[in-house]
C-alpha positions in Angstrom: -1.7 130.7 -155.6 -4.2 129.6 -153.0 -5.8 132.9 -152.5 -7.9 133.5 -149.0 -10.0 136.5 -151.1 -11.4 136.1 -154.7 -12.9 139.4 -156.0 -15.6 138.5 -159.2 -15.2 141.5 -161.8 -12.2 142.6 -163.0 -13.6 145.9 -163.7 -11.8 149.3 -162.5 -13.9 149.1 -159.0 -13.3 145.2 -158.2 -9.2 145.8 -159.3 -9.1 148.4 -156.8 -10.5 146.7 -153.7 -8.3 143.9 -155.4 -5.2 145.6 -154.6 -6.3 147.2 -151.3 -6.4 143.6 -149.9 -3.6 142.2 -152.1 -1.5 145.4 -150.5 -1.9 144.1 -146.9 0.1 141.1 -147.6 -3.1 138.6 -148.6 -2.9 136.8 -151.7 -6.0 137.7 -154.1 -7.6 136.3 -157.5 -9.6 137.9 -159.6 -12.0 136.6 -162.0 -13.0 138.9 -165.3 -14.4 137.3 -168.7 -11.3 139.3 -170.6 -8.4 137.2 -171.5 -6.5 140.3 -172.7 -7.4 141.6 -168.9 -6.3 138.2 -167.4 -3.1 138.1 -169.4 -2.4 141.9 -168.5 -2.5 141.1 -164.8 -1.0 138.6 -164.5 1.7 139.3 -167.3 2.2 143.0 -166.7 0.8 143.7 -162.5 -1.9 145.6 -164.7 -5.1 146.3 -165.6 -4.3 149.1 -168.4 -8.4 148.6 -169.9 -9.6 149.9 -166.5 -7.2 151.2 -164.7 -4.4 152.7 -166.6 -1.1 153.3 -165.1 -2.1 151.8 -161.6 0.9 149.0 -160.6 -1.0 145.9 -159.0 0.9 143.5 -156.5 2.2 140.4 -157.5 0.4 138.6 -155.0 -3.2 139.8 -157.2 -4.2 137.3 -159.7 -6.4 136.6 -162.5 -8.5 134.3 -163.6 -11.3 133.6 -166.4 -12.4 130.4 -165.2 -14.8 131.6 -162.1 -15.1 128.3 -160.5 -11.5 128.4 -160.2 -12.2 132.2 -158.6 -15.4 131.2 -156.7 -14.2 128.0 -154.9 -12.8 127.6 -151.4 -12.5 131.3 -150.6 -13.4 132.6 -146.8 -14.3 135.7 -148.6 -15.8 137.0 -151.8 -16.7 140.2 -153.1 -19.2 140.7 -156.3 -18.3 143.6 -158.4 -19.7 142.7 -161.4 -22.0 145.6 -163.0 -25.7 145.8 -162.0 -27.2 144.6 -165.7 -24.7 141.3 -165.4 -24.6 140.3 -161.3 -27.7 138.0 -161.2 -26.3 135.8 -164.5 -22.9 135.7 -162.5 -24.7 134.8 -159.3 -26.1 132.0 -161.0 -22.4 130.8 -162.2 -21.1 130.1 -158.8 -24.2 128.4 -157.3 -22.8 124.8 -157.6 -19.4 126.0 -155.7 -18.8 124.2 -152.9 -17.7 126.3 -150.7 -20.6 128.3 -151.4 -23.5 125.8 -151.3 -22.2 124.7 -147.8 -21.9 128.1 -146.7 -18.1 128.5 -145.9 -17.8 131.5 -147.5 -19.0 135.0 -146.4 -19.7 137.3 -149.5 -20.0 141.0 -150.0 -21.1 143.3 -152.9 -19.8 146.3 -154.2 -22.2 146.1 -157.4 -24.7 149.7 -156.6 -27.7 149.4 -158.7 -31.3 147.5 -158.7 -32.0 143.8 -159.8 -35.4 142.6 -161.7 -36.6 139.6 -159.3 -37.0 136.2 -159.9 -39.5 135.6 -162.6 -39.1 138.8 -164.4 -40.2 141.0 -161.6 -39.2 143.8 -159.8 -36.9 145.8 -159.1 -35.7 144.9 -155.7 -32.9 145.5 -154.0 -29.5 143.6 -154.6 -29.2 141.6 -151.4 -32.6 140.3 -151.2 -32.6 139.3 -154.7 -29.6 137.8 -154.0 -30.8 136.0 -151.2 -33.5 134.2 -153.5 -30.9 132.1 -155.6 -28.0 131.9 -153.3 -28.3 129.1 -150.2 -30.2 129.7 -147.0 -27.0 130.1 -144.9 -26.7 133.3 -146.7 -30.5 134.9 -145.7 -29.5 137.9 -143.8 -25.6 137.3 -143.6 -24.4 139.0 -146.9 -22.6 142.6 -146.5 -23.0 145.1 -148.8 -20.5 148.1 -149.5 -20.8 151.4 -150.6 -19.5 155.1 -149.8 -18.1 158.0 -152.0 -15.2 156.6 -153.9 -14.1 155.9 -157.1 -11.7 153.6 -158.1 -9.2 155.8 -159.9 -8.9 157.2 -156.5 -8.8 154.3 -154.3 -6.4 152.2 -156.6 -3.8 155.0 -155.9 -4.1 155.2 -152.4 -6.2 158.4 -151.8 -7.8 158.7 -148.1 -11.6 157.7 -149.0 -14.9 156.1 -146.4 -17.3 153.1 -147.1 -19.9 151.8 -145.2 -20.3 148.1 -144.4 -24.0 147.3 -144.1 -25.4 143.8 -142.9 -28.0 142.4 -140.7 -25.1 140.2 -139.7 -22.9 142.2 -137.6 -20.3 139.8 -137.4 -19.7 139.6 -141.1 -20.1 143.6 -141.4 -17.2 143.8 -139.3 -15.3 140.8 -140.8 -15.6 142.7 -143.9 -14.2 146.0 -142.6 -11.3 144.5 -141.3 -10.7 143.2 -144.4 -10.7 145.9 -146.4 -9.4 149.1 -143.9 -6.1 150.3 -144.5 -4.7 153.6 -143.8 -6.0 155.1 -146.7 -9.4 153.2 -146.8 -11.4 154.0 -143.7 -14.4 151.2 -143.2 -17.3 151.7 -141.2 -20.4 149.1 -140.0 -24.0 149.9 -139.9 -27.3 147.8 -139.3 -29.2 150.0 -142.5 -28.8 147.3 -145.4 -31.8 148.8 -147.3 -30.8 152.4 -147.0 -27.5 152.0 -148.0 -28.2 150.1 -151.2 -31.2 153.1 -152.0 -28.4 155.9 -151.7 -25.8 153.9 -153.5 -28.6 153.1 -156.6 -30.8 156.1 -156.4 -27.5 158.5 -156.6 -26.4 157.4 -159.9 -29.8 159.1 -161.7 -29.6 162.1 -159.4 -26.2 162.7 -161.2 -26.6 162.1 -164.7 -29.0 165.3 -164.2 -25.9 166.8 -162.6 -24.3 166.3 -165.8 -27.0 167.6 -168.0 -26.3 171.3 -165.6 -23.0 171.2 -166.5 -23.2 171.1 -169.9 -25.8 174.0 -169.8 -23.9 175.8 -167.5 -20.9 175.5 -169.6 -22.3 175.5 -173.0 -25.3 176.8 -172.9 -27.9 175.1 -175.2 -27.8 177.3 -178.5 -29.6 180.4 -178.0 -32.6 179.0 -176.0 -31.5 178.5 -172.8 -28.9 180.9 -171.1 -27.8 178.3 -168.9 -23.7 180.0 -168.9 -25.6 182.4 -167.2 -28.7 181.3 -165.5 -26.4 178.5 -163.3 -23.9 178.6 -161.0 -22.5 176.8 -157.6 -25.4 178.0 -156.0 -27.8 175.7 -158.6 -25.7 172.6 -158.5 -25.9 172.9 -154.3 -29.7 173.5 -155.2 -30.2 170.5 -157.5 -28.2 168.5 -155.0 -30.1 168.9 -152.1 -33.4 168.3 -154.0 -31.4 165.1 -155.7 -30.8 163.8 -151.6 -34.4 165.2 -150.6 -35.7 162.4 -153.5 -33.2 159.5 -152.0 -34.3 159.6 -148.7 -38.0 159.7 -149.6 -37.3 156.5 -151.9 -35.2 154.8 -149.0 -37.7 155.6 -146.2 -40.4 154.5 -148.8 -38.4 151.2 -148.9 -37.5 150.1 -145.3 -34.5 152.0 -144.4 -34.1 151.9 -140.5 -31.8 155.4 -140.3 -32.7 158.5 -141.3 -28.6 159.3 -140.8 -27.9 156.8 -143.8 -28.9 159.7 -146.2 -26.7 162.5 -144.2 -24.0 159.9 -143.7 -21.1 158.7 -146.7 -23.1 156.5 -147.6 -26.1 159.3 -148.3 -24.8 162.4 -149.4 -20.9 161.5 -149.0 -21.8 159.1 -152.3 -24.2 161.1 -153.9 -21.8 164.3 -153.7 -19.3 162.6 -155.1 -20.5 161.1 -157.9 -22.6 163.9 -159.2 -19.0 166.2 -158.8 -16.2 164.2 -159.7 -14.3 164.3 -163.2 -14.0 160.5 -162.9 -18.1 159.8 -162.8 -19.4 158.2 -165.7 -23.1 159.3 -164.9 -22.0 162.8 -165.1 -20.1 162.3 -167.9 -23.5 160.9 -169.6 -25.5 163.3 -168.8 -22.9 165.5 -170.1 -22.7 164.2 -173.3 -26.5 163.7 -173.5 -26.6 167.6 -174.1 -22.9 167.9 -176.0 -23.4 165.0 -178.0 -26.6 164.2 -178.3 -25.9 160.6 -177.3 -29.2 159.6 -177.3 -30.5 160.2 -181.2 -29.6 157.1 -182.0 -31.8 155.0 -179.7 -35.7 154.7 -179.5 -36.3 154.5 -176.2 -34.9 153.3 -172.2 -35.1 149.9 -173.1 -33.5 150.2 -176.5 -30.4 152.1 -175.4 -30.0 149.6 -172.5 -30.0 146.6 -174.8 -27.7 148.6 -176.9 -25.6 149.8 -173.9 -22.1 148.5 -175.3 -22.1 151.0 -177.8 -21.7 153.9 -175.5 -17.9 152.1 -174.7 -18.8 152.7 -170.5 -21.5 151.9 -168.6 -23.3 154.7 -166.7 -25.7 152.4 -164.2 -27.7 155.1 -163.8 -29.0 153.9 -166.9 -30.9 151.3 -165.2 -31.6 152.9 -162.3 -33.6 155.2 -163.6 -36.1 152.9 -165.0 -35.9 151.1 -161.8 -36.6 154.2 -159.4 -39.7 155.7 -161.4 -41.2 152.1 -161.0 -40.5 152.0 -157.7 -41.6 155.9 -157.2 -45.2 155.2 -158.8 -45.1 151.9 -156.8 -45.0 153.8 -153.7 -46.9 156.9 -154.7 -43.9 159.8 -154.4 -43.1 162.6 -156.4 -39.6 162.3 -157.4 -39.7 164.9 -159.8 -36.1 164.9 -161.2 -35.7 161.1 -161.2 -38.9 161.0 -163.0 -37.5 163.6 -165.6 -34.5 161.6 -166.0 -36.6 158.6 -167.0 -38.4 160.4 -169.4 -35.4 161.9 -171.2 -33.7 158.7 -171.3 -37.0 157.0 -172.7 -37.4 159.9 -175.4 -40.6 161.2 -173.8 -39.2 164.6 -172.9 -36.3 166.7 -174.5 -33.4 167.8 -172.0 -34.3 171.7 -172.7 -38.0 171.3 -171.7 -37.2 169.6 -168.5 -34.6 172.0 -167.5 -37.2 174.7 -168.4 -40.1 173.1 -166.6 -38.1 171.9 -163.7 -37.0 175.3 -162.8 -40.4 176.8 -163.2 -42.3 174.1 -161.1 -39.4 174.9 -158.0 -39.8 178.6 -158.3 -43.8 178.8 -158.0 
């Protein structure tokens, strides 16, 4: 199949926007590192690992061989996880199609990257920008907005935002991927889109830790069944989106309206309240099932991060925003307390407890 679209990750997210193109008639290949999901696909029209009971078009492809994926494409779209992008970057260098600058690529990855030489974080596109070739400074498009694959895979109306300093290929982009149930929009605001679509993912595994108190409780010592209700998740999502735009303003975002936009709190609402967020779902089980006991510290569970059997990037971004936040002086104090939970510095309990009584002084 000579394929106009090649989407690397054949994760739940890149399968979806797989099949949004593939649906519009345009042949698509997909690359993934699974043979199981290669054979599935292109056996069975599914990805039952990721997407369960979601039929793909026959004109959607797979492939393990990512040159194959990578090469002679007009467009591409990264969708690998945040941990794994830069070492899959690095794969399709010699392409091509890509060193000569045919091929007009997008990201759909949300997350921080550690910069060349071990330092960092930065932001994915101008990381990106560092290894891929200088056709590419400026010109790559980045996607984001409130959705989640489950949803978009079956066709449910959802909103993403196109951001690139290129407008051309923002809009190239959006045509690609609009449908009648996927609405696309452009915008100019490269770096405050990828700080909302990052920052969010922290912001919500706190929103996960609330609902397992308010739910459960935490034994007798905190009253949370009680203590919370709509009202506090409202509360603790306002404060989450007061700390994103501080952290993209701090970081060169050009629109204050990115963080009130779909790609601000459209994203960061929907992640922290959906059934189908695994940051939530974390933080969840962080109280429920003490998921942590078993690793030392940040660093430890992230080298160990296959054992959790998902990947909550949140994770990562944690680690990546309190750097950032100290870097730039703010007081994020919930993204902060999330680092230190998830670097077993601080219990759940006591920064629930202390939270709550640093907001009401």
């Amino acid at each position: 199949m000579s394929a106009q679209t090649a989407l690397i990750g054949a994760g739940a997210w890149g399968t979806a926007v797989a099949k949004v193109i593939a649906e519009k008639g345009k042949d698509v290949v997909i690359w993934g590192r699974e043979e199981f999901t290669r054979d599935d696909i292109n056996g069975n029209h599914r990805n039952s690992r990721y997407l369960p009971d979601v039929i793909l078009p026959e004109n959607l492809y797979a492939t393990c061989d990512i040159a194959e994926a990578a090469s002679g494409r007009e467009f591409l779209i990264l969708a690998v996880p945040s941990l794994y992008l830069l070492q899959t970057v690095k794969r399709i260098l010699l392409v091509p199609s890509i060193q000569e600058g045919e091929t007009c690529i997008a990201v759909i990855t949300k997350g921080f990257l550690p910069a060349a030489k071990g330092g960092g974080p930065r932001l994915i596109l101008e990381t990106l920008e560092d290894y891929l070739p200088g056709f590419y400074r400026q010109s790559l498009v980045y996607i984001a907005g409130p959705s989640h694959a489950e949803e978009v895979a079956r066709g449910k109306i959802t909103g993403l935002i196109a951001a690139s300093e290129n407008a051309k290929n923002s809009i190239r982009f959006r045509d690609l991927l609009k449908s009648k149930s996927l609405f696309v929009f452009s915008s100019f605001d490269v770096r405050g889109v990828q700080v909302a679509a990052a920052a969010k993912n922290v912001i919500a595994i706190a929103f996960g830790m609330l609902d397992a108190f308010k739910t459960n409780g935490e034994a007798s010592a905190f009253d949370g069944a009680n203590l919370f209700g709509d009202g506090t998740e409202s509360l603790l999502l306002a404060a989450g989106l007061n700390e994103i735009q501080s952290l993209g303003m701090a970081l060169g975002a050009t629109h204050p309206e990115t963080f009130t936009s779909i790609s601000g709190i459209g994203d960061l609402d929907v992640t922290c309240r959906s059934v189908f967020g695994r940051n939530r779902r974390f933080g969840k089980e962080m109280i429920e099932k003490k998921i942590l006991e078993p690793y030392k510290n940040l660093d430890d569970l992230l080298e160990r991060i296959d054992e959790l059997g998902y990947l909550p990037e949140g994770i990562a971004a944690a680690k990546y925003v309190k750097i950032l936040a100290d870097k730039n002086r703010l007081k994020l104090p919930i993204s902060t307390g999330i680092y230190q939970i998830l670097n077993r510095e601080l219990e759940p309990l006591d920064f629930m407890e202390n939270y709550l009584a640093e907001m009401g002084r």
